[in-house]
Structure formats: structure tokens, C-alpha cells
C-alpha positions in Angstrom: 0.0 0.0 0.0 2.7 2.3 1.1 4.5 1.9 -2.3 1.5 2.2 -4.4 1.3 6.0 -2.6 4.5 6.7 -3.1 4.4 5.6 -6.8 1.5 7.5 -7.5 2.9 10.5 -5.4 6.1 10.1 -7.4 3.8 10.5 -11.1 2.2 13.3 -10.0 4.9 15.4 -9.0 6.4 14.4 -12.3 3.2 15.5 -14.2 3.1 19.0 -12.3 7.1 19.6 -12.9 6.2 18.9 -16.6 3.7 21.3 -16.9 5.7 23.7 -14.7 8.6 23.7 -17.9 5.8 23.8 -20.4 4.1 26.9 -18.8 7.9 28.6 -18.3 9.0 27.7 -22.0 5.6 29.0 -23.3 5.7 32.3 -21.4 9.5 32.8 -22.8 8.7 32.6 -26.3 5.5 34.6 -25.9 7.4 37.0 -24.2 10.6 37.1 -27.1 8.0 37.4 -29.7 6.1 40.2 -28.1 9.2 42.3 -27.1 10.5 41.4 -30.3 7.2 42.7 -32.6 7.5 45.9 -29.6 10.9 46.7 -31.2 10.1 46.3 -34.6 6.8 48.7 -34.5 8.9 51.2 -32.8 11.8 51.7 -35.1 9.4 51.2 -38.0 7.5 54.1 -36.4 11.0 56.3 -35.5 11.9 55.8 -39.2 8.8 57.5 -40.6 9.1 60.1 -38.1 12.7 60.7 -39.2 11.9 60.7 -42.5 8.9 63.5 -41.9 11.2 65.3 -40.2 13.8 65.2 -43.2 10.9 65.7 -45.5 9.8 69.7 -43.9 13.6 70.1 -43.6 13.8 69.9 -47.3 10.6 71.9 -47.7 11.5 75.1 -45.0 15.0 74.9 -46.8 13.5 75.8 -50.5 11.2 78.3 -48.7 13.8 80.0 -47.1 15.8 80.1 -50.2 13.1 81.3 -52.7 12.2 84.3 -50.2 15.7 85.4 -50.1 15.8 85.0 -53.9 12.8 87.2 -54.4 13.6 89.9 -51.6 17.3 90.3 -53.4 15.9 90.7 -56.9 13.1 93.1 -55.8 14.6 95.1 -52.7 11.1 94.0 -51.4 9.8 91.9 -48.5 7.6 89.5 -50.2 4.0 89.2 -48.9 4.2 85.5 -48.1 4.7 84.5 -44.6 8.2 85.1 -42.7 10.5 81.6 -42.6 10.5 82.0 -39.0 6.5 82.0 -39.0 6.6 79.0 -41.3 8.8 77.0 -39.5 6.9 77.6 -36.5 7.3 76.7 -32.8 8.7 74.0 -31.3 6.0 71.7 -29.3 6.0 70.3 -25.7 8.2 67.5 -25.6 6.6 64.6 -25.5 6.3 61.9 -23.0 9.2 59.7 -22.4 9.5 56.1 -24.2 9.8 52.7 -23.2 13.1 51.7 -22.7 14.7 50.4 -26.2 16.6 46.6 -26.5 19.8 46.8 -24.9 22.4 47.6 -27.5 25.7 45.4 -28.6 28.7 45.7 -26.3 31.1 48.6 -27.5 34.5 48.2 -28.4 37.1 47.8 -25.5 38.3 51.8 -24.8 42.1 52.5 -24.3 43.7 52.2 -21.0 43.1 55.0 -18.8 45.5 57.1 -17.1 47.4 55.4 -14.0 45.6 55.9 -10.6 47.3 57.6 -7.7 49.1 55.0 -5.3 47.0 53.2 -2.9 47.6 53.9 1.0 50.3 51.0 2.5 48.7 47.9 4.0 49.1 46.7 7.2 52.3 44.3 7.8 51.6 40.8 7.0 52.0 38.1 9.4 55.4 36.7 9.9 56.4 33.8 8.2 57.3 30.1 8.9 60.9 30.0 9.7 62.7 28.5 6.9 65.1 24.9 6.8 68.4 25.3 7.8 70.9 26.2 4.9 73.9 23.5 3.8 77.5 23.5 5.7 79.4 26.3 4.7 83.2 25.0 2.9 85.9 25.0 5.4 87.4 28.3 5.4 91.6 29.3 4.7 93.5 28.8 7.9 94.3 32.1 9.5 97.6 34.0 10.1 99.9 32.6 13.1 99.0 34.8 16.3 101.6 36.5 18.4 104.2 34.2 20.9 102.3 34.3 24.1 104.3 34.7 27.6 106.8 31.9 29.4 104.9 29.5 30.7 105.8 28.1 34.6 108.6 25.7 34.5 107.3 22.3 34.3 108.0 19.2 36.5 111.2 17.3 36.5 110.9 14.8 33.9 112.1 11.5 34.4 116.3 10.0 34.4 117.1 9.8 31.0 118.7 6.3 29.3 122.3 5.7 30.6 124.9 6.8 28.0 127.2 5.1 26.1 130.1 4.0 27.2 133.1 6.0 27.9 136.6 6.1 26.0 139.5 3.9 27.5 141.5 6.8 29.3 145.0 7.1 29.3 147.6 5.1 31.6 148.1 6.2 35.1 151.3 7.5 37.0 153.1 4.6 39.0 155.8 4.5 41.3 158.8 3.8 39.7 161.4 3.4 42.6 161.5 4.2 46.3 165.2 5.2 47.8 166.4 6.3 51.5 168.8 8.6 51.6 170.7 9.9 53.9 171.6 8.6 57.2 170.2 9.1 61.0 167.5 11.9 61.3 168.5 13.7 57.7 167.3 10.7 55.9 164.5 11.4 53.0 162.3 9.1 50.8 163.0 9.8 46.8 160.4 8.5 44.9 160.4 8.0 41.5 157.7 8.0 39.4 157.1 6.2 35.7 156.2 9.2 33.7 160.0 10.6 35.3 158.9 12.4 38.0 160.0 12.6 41.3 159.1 14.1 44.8 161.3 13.9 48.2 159.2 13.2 51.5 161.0 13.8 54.7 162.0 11.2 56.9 163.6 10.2 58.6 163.6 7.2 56.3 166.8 5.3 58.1 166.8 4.6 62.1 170.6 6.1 63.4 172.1 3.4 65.2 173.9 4.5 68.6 177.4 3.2 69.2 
């Protein structure tokens, strides 16, 4: 039951959109064909206007020129009616017109002149911070700086390795020969050495022996 409502509900809102379209259609074409004949009635009727218009232009122009013809031939003022009386008055302007079919878009104009310069905006919001940038190359090695002071003397350091050994040194000085001479308290030692030497130590070197 509940389907068969909504199927039917479903048609008729179908049927009403449809007539909906047909009545919105039907009113856009009547109304194209009536603004349409509107248009067309109206500059048929400003054409025969303009060409009335042209028409007593024409007309007052010949009148004007036969008058002045006549009045320079004669020296009189002719006894037809002034040009300004013929022309006549203008009339009360009439009341205004529908508004005419909106005309084709003109031609793009040139570029106008440059405006003045606007008034500064407000500062913007700072930005994100950006990556870091790549390692920079290793830069030349500077100049040698000045000496600095004496430092404190450092610590002892520790015995050094023992040398080499030493060169065989030269012989020594021996004793030669030992003599006593001299007798009783006068005696001396004479020692001689092996390089030649000699040296005298006193004695007594000999005991005196007593009668």
C-alpha cells in the first residue's frame, strides 16, 4: 500500500514539474515574440518620423531660399509668410519612451591614465621560519697569532737512558822506585815516578844506630 502511494505521489509530481517547464517555456517565447514585434513597430515608427522630419527640412530649406531670392531681386519683403512664421514653434516634448533593446557591447576603450598610489597595508604576518641552509666549505687557515708569555717551568721529567760507554782513558802514574837517603835523622824518601817524575818526603827514612 505504502509503495503504491508513493508511486503515484512520485507520477504526479512528475506530471506537475512537466507542466511547470511547459508553462515557463511558453511564457519565454511569448514574451521574445512580443518584445520582439514591440521593437520592430517602434523603429518602424521612428523611421517615418525621421523621415517626416527630413521631409519639412527639405521643404523650409527651398522656402527659405526662394524668399531670399525674391527679396534680393526686388529690394522687397515678399507678402508670403516670414521663414521664422513658417517654421513655426517647437511643441511640448513629448512623453518619455519605453526603454529600447539593450544595444551590442562597445568596443574595449584604451587604457586610462594610471591611478594615484594606494595607502600601504598593514604588515603581514610573519612567516614560517625557513630549513636550515647547507655547511658552509671549510674556510683558509688564519695568520699565526703572536708568541704568548713563558709558561711556569714544568716538573722534572724523568732519568734519562744511561749513556754510552766511555773512551778507554789514558795510563796512570806509578811508582817507579822508592830510595832512603841519607843517614840518622837527615834521611828522606826519593820516589820515583814512571812518567819521570820525582818528589822527596822527609824522613827520617833510616833509624841512626847508637854506638
Amino acid at each position: 500500500m505504502a509503495d503504491s502511494v508513493t508511486r503515484g505521489t512520485r507520477i504526479m509530481i512528475g506530471v506537475i514539474a512537466t507542466v511547470i517547464v511547459t508553462l515557463m517555456a511558453a511564457f519565454i517565447v511569448f514574451a521574445a515574440v512580443g518584445w520582439s514585434t514591440v521593437a520592430r513597430e517602434r523603429a518602424d515608427l521612428q523611421s517615418s518620423f525621421e523621415k517626416q522630419v527630413n521631409r519639412n527640412d527639405v521643404l523650409q530649406d527651398e522656402y527659405n531660399k526662394l524668399y531670399r531670392e525674391y527679396r534680393d531681386a526686388t529690394g522687397k519683403v515678399p507678402s508670403a509668410p516670414s521663414p521664422s512664421v513658417v517654421r513655426g514653434q517647437n511643441g511640448a516634448q513629448g512623453p518619455r519612451g519605453d526603454m529600447g533593446v539593450p544595444g551590442q557591447t562597445g568596443p574595449k576603450g584604451d587604457l586610462g591614465p594610471q591611478g594615484p598610489q594606494g595607502a600601504t597595508g598593514a604588515p603581514g604576518a610573519t612567516g614560517a621560519t625557513g630549513a636550515a641552509g647547507q655547511t658552509g666549505a671549510t674556510g683558509a687557515t688564519g695568520a699565526d697569532g703572536a708568541q704568548g708569555p713563558q709558561g711556569a717551568t714544568g716538573p722534572a721529567g724523568p732519568p734519562g737512558p744511561g749513556g754510552p760507554a766511555g773512551a778507554n782513558g789514558s795510563d796512570g802514574r806509578g811508582i817507579q822506585s822508592i830510595s832512603c837517603d841519607g843517614d840518622g835523622a837527615t834521611s828522606v824518601w826519593n820516589i820515583t815516578y814512571t812518567d819521570g817524575s820525582t818528589v822527596t818526603v822527609a824522613g827520617p827514612c833510616r833509624v841512626s844506630i847508637l854506638p
